[in-house]
N, C-alpha and C positions, 0 to 999 in steps of 0.2 A: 718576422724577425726571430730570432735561434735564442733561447733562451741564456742566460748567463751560465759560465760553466766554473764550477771550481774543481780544483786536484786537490785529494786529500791524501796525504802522504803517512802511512801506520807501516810501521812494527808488526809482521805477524805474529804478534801475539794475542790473546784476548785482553790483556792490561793495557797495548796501543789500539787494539782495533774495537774495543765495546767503547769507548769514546767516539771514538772518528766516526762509529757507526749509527750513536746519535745523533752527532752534529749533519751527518747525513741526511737523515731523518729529515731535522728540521730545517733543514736549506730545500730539499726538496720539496716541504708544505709550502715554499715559499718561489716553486716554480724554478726553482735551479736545478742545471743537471750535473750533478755528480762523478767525478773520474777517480778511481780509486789508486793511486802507486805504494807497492805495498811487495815486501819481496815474496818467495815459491811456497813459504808456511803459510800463505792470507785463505788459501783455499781453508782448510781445515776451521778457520774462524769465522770467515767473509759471507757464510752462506746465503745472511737476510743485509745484507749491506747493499742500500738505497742506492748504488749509482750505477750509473748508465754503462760504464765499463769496466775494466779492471787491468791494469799495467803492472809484469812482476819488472821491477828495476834489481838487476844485480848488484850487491852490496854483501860488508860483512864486516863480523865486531872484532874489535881488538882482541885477540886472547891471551897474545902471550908480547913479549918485549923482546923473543931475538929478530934478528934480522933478516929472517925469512920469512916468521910470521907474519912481522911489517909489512915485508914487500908483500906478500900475496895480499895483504889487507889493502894495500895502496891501490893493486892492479884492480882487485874487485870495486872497490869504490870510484877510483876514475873510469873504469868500464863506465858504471851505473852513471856519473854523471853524463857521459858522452849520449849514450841510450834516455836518459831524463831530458837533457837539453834538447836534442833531438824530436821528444814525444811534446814536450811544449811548446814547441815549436806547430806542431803539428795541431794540436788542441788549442791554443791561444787562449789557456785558461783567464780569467777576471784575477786570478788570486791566486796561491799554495801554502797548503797548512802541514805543517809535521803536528806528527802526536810525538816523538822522542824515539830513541833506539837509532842504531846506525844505518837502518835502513832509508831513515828520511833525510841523511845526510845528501844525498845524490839528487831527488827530487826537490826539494827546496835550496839547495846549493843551486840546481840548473835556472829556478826560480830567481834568483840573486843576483846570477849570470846575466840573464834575461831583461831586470828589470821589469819583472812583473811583481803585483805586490806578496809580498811572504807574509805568514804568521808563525810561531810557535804556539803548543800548550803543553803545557805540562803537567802533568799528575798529582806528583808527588809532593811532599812537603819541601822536598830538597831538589834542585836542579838538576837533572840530566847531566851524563858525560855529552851526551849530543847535540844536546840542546846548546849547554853549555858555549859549543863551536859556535854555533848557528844564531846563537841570540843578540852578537854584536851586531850582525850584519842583517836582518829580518827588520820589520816594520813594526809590524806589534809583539807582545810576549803576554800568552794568556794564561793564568796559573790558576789551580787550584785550591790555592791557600795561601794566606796574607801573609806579605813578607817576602816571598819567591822573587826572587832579581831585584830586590827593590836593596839591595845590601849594595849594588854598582850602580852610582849614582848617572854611570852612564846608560845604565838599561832604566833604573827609574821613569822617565817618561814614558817609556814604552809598556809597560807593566799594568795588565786591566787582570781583575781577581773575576773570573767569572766564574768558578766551579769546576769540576768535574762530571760531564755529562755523564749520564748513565741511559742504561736499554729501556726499551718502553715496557716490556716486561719485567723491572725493579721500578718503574710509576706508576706500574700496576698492583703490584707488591704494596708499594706503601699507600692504597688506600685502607689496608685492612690494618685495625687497631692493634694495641699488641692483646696477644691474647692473655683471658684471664688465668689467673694464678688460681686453676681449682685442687691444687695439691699435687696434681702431674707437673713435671718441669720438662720439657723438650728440649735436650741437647743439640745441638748442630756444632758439628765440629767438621773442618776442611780446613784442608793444607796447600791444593795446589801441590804439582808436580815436582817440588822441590822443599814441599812440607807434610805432605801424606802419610812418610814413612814415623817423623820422633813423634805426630799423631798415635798411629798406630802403636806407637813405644810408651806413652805417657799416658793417654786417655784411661783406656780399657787398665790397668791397674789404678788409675786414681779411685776407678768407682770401685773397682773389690776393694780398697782401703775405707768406705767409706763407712759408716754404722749400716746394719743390715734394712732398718728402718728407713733411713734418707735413703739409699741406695734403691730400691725398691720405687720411688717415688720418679729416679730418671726414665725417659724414655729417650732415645740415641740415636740421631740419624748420623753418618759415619761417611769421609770417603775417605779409601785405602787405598792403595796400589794392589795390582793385581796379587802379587807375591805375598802381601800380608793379607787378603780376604780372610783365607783359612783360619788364622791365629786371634784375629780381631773377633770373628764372626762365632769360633769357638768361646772363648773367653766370656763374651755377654750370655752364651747359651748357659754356661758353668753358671755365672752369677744370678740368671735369672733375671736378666735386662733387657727390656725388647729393645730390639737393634734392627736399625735397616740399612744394612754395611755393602758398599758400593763404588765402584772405580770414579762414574763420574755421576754427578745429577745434570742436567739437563735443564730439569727446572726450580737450579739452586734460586733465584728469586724470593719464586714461591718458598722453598725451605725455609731461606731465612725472616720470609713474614709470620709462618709457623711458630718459629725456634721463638721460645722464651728467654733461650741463653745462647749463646755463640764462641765458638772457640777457634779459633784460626791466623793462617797469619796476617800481615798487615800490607800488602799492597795496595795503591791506591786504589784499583777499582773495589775491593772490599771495602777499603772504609767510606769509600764514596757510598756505595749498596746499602751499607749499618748503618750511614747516619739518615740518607733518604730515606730509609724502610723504617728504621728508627727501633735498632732490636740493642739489646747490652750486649757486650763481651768479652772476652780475656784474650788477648791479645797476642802473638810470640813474632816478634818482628826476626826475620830472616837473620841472623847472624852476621854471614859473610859477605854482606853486600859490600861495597868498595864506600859509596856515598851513604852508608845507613840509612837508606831513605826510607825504609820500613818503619824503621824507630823513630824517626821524624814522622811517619801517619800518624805511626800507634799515640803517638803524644797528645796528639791533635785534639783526639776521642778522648782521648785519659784525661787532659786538662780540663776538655768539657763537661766531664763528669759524667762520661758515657761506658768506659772501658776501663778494665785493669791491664795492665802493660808488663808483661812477663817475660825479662828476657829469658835465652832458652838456656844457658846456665841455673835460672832457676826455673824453669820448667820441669818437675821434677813430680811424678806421681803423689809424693807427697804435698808439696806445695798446692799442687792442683787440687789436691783432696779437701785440702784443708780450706779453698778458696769456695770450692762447688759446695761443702759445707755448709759456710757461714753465708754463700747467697742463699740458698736451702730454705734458713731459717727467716731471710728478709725479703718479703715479697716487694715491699714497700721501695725498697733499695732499688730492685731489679727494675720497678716499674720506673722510678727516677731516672735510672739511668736511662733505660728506653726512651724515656723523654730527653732528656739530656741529648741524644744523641740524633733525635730526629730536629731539635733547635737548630743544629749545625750542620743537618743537609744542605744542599740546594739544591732540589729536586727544577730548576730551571734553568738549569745551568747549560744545556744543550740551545734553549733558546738566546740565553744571553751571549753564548759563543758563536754562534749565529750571526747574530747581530755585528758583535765586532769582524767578524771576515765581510760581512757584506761591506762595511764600514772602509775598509783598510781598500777592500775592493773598486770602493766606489761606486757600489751599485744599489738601486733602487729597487725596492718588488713590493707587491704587497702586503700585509701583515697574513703572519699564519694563521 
């Protein structure tokens, strides 16, 4: 008998697909085979992604409101569904899950169509524009944080808080403690490709603003865009800061089980990573998002007593100075926080979303 199959439907992004890629994971200890739909960016993320195949579905996001941007958004998404109905048909998955983005409109829309069971999850503290669509019509709605759809008393029912899965290399991360405060303090600071750059702009002056004494005491793991390497990697040489200033890490995980402190923005998969790994931070949620779902993470942390929440009007070399400061001088703080922050992981959260698609599925397996 052919084991059960589910479609997982991501966002090439790493924010849709380092989820979808756990929950892969853990369907697959569970003897299910895995179908990935996922639009032409999944290559560049997809590389250790658990399933059996991979389907790019044509799709694409809103960008603009005139009436050609529309249509060409309309023809690319009914494309995708036609092409989605089509491959489900073909596969006869048990189930289909969106992680969010417009790419999962067309794969679980076909799902919908079909009558086969659907899920959502969602990341963020706030709900998708996609989701959004998709959550009247789906069977369950899995969120990451309490309170997500549960404001429509019509999605209320449908609404299970499982977490935010994370890679197995950040459940690896947070076996290690946080490290002791022997007087070195380990910076980690990253922005992601749409925060690298006011990094580069605020960091490296916060520390030449800082007393020559504290200043001395940072060590900087850094990522920059290519364009600012030069300037960044200059700067800490001038100051006398070791630095190890780089496009991307690889194996941020591990950096942030290192880092005694954390500086970055607030996506979910981040704050998901800091509260399982369970490091402090300061925070600077994206500005321009349309649903601030940034600042809805960064809150998340902040309330818990894990993070400082900086929007980036006051992001400012100074302000930053004067923060990396006064942590400087509180070991005690930093360590709270760290704890504070690993309280509100849920490093199981891949297995409990799990569970609910088998559920919604209908399907039986054995325990992982």
């Amino acid at each position: 008998m052919a084991p059960p199959r589910i479609v997982v439907a991501a966002g090439g992004t790493g924010g849709h697909l380092f989820p979808a890629e756990a929950l892969a994971e853990a369907l697959r200890r569970r003897g299910v085979d895995v179908a990935l739909a996922s639009d032409e960016r999944a290559s560049r993320y997809a590389t250790s992604f658990a399933a059996a195949d991979m389907h790019i579905i044509p799709s694409a996001t809103v960008k603009g409101r005139d009436p050609l941007s529309l249509a060409r958004t309309a023809v690319l998404l009914g494309s995708g569904l036609a092409k989605a109905y089509a491959l489900l048909g073909r596969l006869r998955p048990a189930a289909v899950i969106g992680f969010g983005g417009y790419p999962t409109l067309p794969p679980v829309g076909a799902a919908v169509l079909r009558r086969i069971p659907s899920l959502i999850h969602d990341a963020n503290a706030v709900m998708g524009r996609a989701n959004r669509l998709l959550a009247p019509r789906v069977d369950a709605i899995a969120t990451s944080f309490p309170g997500v759809g549960g404001e429509d008393p019509r999605l209320a029912r449908k609404v299970h808080l499982t977490g935010n899965p994370v890679r197995p290399a950040v459940l690896a991360a947070a076996q290690e403690p946080y490290p002791a405060l022997d007087g070195l303090l380990r910076l980690l600071v990253f922005g992601g490709s749409q925060g690298a750059r006011i990094m580069a702009d605020i960091v490296p002056p916060a520390l030449e603003q800082l007393e020559p004494a504290t200043r001395q005491r940072f060590t900087v793991v850094q990522q920059a865009r290519e364009e600012d390497l030069a300037r960044v990697r200059q700067t800490y040489q001038r100051l006398g800061v070791s630095a190890d200033v780089a496009p991307f890490f690889t194996d941020l995980p591990r950096r942030i089980a290192e880092a005694h402190l954390v500086v970055s923005r607030s996506g979910a998969g981040t704050v998901a990573e800091l509260a399982v790994i369970g490091r402090p931070a300061i925070l600077v949620p994206l500005p321009h998002a349309l649903d601030q779902d940034q600042r809805a993470n960064a809150r998340v942390l902040e309330q818990a007593g894990g993070a400082i929440l900086l929007p980036q009007d006051a992001f400012t070399p100074g302000r930053l100075a004067s923060e990396l400061a006064a942590l400087a001088q509180a070991p005690d703080r930093l360590a709270a926080m760290a704890a504070a922050n690993r309280a509100a992981g849920v490093p199981n959260a891949a297995e409990r979303l799990a569970e609910l698609v088998l559920q919604v599925a209908g399907v039986v397996t054995a325990p992982a």
